[in-house]
C-alpha positions as CSV (number, residue, x, y, z in Angstrom):
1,X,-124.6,-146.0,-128.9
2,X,-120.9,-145.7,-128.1
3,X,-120.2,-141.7,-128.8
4,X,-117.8,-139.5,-128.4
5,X,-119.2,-135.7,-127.1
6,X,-117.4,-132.2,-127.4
7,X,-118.8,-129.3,-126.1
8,X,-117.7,-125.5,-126.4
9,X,-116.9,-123.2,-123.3
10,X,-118.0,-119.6,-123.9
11,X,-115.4,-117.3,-123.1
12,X,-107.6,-105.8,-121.1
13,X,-106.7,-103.4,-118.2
14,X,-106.2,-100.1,-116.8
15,X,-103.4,-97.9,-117.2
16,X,-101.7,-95.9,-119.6
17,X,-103.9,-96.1,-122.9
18,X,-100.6,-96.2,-125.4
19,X,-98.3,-97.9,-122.9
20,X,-95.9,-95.6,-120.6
21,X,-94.3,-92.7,-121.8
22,X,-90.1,-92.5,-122.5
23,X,-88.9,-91.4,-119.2
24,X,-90.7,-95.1,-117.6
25,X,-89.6,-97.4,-120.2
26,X,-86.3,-96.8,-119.5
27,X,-86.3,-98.5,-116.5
28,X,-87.2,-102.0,-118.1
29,X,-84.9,-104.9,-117.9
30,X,-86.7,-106.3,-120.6
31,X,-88.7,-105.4,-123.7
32,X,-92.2,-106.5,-122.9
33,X,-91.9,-106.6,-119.3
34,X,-93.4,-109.3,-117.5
35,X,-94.5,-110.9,-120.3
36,X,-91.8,-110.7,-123.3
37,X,-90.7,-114.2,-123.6
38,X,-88.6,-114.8,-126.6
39,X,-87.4,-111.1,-126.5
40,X,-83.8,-110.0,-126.6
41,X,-83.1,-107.6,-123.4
42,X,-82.9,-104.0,-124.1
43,X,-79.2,-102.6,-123.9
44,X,-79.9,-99.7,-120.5
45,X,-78.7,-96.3,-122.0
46,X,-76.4,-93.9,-120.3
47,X,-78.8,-91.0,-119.2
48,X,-76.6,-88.4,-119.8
49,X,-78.3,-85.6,-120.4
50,X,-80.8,-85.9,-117.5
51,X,-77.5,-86.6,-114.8
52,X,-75.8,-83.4,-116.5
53,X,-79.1,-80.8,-116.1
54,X,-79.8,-82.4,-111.8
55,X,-75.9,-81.8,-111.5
56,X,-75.9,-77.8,-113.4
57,X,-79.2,-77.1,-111.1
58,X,-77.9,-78.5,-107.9
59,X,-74.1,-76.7,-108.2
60,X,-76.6,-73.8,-109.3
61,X,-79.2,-73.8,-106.7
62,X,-76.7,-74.7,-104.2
63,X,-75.1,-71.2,-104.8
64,X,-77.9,-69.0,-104.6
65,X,-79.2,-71.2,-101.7
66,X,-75.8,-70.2,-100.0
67,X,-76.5,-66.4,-100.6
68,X,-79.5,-66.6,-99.1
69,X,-78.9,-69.1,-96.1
70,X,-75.3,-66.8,-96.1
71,X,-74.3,-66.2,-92.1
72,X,-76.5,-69.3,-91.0
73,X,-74.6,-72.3,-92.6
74,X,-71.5,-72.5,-93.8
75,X,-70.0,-71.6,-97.3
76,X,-69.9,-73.2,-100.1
77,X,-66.0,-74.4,-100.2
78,X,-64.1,-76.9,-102.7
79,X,-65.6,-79.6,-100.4
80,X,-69.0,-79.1,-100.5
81,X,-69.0,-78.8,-104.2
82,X,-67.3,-82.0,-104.9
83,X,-70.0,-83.8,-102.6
84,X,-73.0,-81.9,-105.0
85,X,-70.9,-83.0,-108.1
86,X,-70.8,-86.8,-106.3
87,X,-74.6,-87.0,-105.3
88,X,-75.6,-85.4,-108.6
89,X,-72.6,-87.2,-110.9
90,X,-73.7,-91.0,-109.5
91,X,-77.1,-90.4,-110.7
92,X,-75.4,-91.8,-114.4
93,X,-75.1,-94.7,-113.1
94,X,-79.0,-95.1,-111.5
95,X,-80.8,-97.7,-113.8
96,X,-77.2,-99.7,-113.8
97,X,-77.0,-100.5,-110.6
98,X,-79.8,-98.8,-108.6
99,X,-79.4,-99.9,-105.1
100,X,-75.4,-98.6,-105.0
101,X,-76.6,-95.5,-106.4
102,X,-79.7,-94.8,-103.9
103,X,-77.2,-95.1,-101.0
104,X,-73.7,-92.9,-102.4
105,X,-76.4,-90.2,-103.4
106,X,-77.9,-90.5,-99.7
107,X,-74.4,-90.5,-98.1
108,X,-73.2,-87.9,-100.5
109,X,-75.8,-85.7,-99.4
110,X,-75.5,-86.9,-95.1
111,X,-72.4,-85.7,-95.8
112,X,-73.0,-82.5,-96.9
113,X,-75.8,-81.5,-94.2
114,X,-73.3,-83.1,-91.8
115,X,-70.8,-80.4,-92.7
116,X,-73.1,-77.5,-92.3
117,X,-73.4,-76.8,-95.8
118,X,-76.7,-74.9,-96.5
119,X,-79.9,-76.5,-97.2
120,X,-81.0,-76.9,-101.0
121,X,-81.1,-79.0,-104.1
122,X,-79.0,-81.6,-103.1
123,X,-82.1,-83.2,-101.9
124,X,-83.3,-83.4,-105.6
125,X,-80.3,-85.5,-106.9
126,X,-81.3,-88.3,-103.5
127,X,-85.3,-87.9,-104.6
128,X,-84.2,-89.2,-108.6
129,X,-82.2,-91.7,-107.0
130,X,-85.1,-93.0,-104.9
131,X,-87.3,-93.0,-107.5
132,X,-85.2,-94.5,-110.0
133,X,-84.4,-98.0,-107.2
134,X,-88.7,-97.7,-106.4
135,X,-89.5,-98.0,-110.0
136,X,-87.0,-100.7,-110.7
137,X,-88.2,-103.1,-108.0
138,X,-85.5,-102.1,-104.9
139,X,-88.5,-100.7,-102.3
140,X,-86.4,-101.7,-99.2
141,X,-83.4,-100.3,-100.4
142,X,-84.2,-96.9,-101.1
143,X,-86.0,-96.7,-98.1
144,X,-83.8,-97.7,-96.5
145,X,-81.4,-95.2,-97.7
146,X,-84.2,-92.3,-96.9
147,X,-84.4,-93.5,-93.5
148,X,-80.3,-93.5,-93.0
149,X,-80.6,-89.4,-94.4
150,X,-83.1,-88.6,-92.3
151,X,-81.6,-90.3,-89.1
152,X,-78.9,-88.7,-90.1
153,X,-80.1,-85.3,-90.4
154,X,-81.7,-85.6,-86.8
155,X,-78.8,-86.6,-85.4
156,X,-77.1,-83.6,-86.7
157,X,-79.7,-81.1,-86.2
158,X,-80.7,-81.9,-82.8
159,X,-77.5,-83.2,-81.2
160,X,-74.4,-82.9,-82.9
161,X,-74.9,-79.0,-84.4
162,X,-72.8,-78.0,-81.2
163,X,-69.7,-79.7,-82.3
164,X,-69.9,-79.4,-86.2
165,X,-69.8,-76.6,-88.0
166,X,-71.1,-73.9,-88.9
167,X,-70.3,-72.5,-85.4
168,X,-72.6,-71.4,-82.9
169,X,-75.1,-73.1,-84.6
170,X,-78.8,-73.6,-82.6
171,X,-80.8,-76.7,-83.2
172,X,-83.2,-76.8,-86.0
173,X,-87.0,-76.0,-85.8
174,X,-89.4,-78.8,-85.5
175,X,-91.6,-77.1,-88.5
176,X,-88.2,-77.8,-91.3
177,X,-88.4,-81.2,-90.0
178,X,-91.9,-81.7,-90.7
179,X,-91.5,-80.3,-94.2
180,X,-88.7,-82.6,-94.8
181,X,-90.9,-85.5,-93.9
182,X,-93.5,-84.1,-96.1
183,X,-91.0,-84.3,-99.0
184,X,-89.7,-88.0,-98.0
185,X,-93.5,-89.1,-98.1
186,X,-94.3,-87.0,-101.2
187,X,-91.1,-88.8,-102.6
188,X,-91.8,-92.4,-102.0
189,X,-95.8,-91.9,-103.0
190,X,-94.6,-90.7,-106.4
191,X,-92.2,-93.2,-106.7
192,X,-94.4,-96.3,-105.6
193,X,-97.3,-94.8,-108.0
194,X,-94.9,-94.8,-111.1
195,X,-93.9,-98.5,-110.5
196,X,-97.2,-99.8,-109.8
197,X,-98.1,-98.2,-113.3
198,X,-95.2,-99.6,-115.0
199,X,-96.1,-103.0,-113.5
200,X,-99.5,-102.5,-114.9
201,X,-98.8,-101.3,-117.8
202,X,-96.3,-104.6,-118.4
203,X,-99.6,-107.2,-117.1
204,X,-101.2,-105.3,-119.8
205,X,-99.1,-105.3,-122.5
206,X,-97.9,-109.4,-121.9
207,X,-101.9,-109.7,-121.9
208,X,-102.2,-108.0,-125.2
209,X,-99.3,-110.2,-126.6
210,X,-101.0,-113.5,-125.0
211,X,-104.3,-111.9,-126.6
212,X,-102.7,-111.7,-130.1
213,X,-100.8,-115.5,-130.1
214,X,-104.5,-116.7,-129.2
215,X,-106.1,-115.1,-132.2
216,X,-103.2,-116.3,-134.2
217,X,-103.1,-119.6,-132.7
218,X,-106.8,-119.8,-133.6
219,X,-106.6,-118.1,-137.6
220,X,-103.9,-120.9,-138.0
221,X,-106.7,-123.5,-137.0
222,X,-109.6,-122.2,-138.9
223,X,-107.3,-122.0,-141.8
224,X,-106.5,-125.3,-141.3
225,X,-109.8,-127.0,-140.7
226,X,-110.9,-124.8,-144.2
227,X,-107.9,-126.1,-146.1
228,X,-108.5,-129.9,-144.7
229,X,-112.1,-130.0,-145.6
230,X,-111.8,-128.3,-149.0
231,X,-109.1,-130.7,-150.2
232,X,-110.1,-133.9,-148.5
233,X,-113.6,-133.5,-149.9
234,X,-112.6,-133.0,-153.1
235,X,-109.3,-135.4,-153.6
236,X,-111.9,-138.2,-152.5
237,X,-113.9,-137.6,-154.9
238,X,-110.8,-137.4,-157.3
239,X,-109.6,-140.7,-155.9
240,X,-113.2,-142.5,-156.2
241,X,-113.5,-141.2,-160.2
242,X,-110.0,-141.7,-161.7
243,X,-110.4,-145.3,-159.6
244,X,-113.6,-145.5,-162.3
245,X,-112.0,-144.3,-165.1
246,X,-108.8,-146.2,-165.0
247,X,-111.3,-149.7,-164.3
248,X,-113.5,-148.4,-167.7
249,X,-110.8,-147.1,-169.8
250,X,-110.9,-149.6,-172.2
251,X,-114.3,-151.3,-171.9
252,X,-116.5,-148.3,-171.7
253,X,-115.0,-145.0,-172.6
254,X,-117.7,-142.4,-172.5
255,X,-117.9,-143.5,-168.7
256,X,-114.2,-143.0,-168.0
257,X,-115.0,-139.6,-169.9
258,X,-117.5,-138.9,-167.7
259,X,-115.1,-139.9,-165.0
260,X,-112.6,-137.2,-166.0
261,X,-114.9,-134.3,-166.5
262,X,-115.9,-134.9,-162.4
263,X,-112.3,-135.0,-161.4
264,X,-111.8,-131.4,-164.3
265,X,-114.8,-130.2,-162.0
266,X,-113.7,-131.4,-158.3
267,X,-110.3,-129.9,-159.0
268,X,-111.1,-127.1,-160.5
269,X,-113.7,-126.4,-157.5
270,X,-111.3,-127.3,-154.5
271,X,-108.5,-124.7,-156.4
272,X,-111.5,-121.8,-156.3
273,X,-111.7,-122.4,-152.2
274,X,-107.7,-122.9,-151.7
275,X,-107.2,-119.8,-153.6
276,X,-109.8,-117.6,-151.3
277,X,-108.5,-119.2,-148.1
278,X,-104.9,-118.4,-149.5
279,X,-106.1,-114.9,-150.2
280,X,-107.6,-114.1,-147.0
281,X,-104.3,-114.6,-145.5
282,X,-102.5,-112.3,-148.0
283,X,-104.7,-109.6,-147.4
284,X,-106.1,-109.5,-144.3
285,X,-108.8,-107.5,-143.1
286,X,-110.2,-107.5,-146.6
287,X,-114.0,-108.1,-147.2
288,X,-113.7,-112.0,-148.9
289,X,-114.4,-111.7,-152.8
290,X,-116.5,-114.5,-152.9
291,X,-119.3,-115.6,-150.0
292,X,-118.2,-118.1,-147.4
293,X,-119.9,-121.4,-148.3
294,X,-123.4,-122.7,-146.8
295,X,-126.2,-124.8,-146.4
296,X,-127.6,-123.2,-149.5
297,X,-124.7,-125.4,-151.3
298,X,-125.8,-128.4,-149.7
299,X,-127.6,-130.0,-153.4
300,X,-123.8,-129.1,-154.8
301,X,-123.1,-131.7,-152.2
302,X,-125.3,-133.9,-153.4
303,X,-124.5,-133.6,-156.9
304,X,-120.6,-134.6,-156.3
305,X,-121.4,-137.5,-153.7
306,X,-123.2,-138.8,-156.7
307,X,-120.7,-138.2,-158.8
308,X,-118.4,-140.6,-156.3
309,X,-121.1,-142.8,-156.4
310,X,-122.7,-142.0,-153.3
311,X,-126.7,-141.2,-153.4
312,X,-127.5,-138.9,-150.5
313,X,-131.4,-138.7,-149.1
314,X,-131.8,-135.0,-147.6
315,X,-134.5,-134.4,-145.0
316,X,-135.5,-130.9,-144.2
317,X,-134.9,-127.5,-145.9
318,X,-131.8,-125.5,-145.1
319,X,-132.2,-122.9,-142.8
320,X,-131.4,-118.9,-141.9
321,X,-128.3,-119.1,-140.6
322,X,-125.6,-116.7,-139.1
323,X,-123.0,-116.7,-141.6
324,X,-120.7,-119.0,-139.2
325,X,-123.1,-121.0,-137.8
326,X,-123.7,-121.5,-141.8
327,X,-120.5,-122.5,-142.9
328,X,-120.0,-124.7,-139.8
329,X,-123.0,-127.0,-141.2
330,X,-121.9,-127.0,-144.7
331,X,-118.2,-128.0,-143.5
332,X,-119.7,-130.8,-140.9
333,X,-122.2,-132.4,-143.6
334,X,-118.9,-132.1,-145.9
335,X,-116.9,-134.0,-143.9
336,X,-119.5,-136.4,-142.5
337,X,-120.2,-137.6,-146.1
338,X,-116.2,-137.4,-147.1
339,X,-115.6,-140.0,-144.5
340,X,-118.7,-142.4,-145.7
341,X,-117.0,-142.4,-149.6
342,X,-113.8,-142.8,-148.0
343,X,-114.3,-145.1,-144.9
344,X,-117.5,-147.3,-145.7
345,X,-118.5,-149.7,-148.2
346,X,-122.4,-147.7,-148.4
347,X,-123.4,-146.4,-151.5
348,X,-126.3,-144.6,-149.6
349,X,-126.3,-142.2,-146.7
350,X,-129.1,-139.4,-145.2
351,X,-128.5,-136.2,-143.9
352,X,-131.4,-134.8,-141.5
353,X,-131.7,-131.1,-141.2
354,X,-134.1,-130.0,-138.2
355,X,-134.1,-126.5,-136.5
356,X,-136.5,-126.0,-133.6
357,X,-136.3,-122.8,-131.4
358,X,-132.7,-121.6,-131.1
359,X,-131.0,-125.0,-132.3
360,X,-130.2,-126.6,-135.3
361,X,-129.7,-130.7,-135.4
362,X,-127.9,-132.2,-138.0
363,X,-127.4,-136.1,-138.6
364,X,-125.9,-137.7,-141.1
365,X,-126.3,-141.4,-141.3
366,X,-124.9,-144.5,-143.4
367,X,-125.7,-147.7,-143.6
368,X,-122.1,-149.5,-143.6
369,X,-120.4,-151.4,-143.2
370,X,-116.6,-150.1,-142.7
371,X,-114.1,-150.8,-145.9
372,X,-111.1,-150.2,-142.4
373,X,-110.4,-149.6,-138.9
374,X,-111.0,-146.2,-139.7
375,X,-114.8,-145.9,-140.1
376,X,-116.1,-143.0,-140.0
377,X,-112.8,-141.0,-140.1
378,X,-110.3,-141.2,-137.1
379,X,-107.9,-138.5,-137.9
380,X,-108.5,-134.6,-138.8
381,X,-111.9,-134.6,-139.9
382,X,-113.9,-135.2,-136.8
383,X,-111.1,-133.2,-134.9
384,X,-112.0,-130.2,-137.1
385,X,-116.0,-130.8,-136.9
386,X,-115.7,-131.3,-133.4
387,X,-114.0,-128.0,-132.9
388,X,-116.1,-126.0,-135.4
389,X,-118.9,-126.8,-133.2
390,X,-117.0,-126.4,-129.8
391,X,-116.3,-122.8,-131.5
392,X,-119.7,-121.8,-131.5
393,X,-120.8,-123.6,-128.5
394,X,-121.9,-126.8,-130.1
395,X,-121.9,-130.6,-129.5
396,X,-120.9,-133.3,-131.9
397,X,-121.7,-137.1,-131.5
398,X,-120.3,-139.5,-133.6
399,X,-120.0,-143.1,-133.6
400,X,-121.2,-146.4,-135.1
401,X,-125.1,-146.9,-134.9
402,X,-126.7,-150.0,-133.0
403,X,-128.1,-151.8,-136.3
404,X,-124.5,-150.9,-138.5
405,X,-123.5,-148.0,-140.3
406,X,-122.0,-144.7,-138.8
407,X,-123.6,-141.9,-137.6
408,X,-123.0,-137.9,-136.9
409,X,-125.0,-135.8,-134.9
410,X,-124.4,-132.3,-134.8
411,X,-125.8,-129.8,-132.8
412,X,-125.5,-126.3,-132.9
413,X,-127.0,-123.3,-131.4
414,X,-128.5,-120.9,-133.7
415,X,-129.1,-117.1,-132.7
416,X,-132.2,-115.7,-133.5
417,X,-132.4,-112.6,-135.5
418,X,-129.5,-113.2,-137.4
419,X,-129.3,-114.5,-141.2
420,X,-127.0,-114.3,-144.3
């Protein structure tokens, strides 16, 4: 038998557990990060308020590290206080344009040591301005900016103190400069750790957005697979009875009645299922008001392929079914016998219901012939079965049977332990 087969493939990260706080976000180019196609970019605010408190606690610190370094480097002149307000002052500018920044701060501040100025927090206003160019993707740049201070600090301490001031100067210990490259280490550790969280943080977050589109993506599928086979079920048996009661209109009435009261029912029926698909998606979350259909409504089935003029044999009893295993069968025996009153000239068809061990078979058989070049169904319907049972990691066969006719085979796996 020439079939066609489909079969289902079974199937988020560290870091902060609410994303990163302020201070982090701030450095994103982008809302979303990595992942926020289809976002605008975020304006970069002025960070005011942080440049103005480094700036107020270096000129501050500055001074009373002056005091107390007072007669061992030199004072604290109009100079040195215009370099602090430079080093500190171009930190306004540090999520603008990172790399400039990392480098006037670090030459602000060569400057200032260069001049004999005493030690201090002019080192904090270089460390914010390494961090910020870390976090924001410029690694080489602000180290490269350390390593230019720090050069430059050993060249000053340990050859050119005799010639700059303050005067009489002797060459630093060996134990500062081993604190110092304590702090440069401690700097760029904290600064690499705050952009590999900010990185992981974005993987996370484009993860959870890729996350959400796929559950979306997929609602928007079940919803339409539920819509299709509610309506196409039912309009073809609408189409198959007011066909009948136009034909007997005039020559036998109380059939064309009859004819009417199944298209009153059909409609009536297919609104009921529209109405709690359409409410699911007004309110979702909500427990459904009415159950999910199932096997247990395969004799309504039955009844309305009868009424289309269809007699339907049913083998087996209906089984205890997970509730989406369950309304996968119902949909694919719907379908299966929507396409035989829509695609084939049989008035007859089987469905065969066998469950052994952890899988449950369904067939559904007709005995032809095709009415078009669309036996069987060739557009949504076996589409949608074929992913309802791919969705539960299923296999559907469908194609025309050896000795005429159409068949579907379903197969689905059934876990045990599990009923409605």
């Amino acid at each position: 038998m020439d079939v066609e087969r489909t079969r289902g493939r079974g199937g988020p990260g560290q870091g902060w557990r609410h994303g990163p706080p302020p201070w982090l976000r701030r450095w994103e180019g982008r809302e979303g990060g990595e992942g926020g196609e289809g976002m605008e970019p975020r304006a970069v605010r002025w960070p005011w308020r942080s440049t103005v408190l480094v700036t107020a606690f270096v000129l501050v610190g500055s001074t009373f590290a002056a005091h107390v370094q007072e007669g061992e480097r030199a004072r604290l002149d109009l100079f040195a206080r215009v370099l602090l307000v430079v080093a500190a002052g171009l930190l306004l500018w540090r999520q603008r344009h990172p790399v400039a920044v990392v480098f006037g701060t670090a030459s602000a501040a060569a400057l200032y040591l260069g001049a004999g100025y005493p030690y201090g927090p002019v080192f904090l206003a270089v460390a914010v301005a390494c961090f910020t160019a870390v976090v924001a993707g410029h690694r080489q740049a602000a180290w490269a900016a350390l390593g230019l201070l720090w050069a430059a600090h050993l060249l000053v301490a340990y050859w050119l103190y005799r010639w700059l001031p303050p005067a009489g100067d002797a060459p630093a210990p060996y134990e500062q400069e081993i604190v110092l490259a304590g702090w440069v280490v401690a700097i760029v550790a904290i600064a690499e750790l705050a952009r590999i969280r900010r990185e992981q943080w974005a993987r996370d977050r484009a993860e959870r957005a890729q996350a959400a589109r796929r559950r979306a993506d997929e609602e928007r599928l079940r919803i339409a697979r539920e819509l299709h086979d509610v309506l196409a079920h039912s309009l073809s048996v609408i189409n198959v009875q007011s066909g009948v009661g136009l034909a007997l209109l005039d020559s036998d009435p109380e059939q064309a009645r009859t004819a009417l009261t199944t298209i009153k029912s059909a409609s009536k029926e297919a609104l009921g299922e529209v109405r709690q698909v359409l409410d699911s998606l007004r309110t979702p979350g909500d427990a459904p008001r009415t159950p999910a259909p199932g096997l247990d409504r395969l004799p309504e089935l039955v009844e309305q392929a009868a009424r289309a003029g269809l007699t339907v044999d049913v083998a087996g009893r209906p089984p205890r079914l997970p509730p989406h295993t369950d309304l996968a069968a119902f949909r694919i025996v719907q379908e299966a016998l929507t396409n035989v009153v829509r695609h084939s000239g049989s008035r007859h068809a089987s469905v065969r219901l066998d469950q052994r061990g952890g899988t449950l078979r369904l067939r559904i058989d007709d005995d032809g012939p095709a009415t078009g070049a669309d036996a069987g169904g060739s557009g949504n319907g076996l589409a949608g079965m074929r992913e309802r049972a791919a969705a539960l990691g299923g296999t559907i066969e469908a194609g025309p049977r050896p000795d005429g006719g159409f068949q579907v085979l379903a197969v689905l796996p059934v876990r045990a332990g599990e009923g409605r």
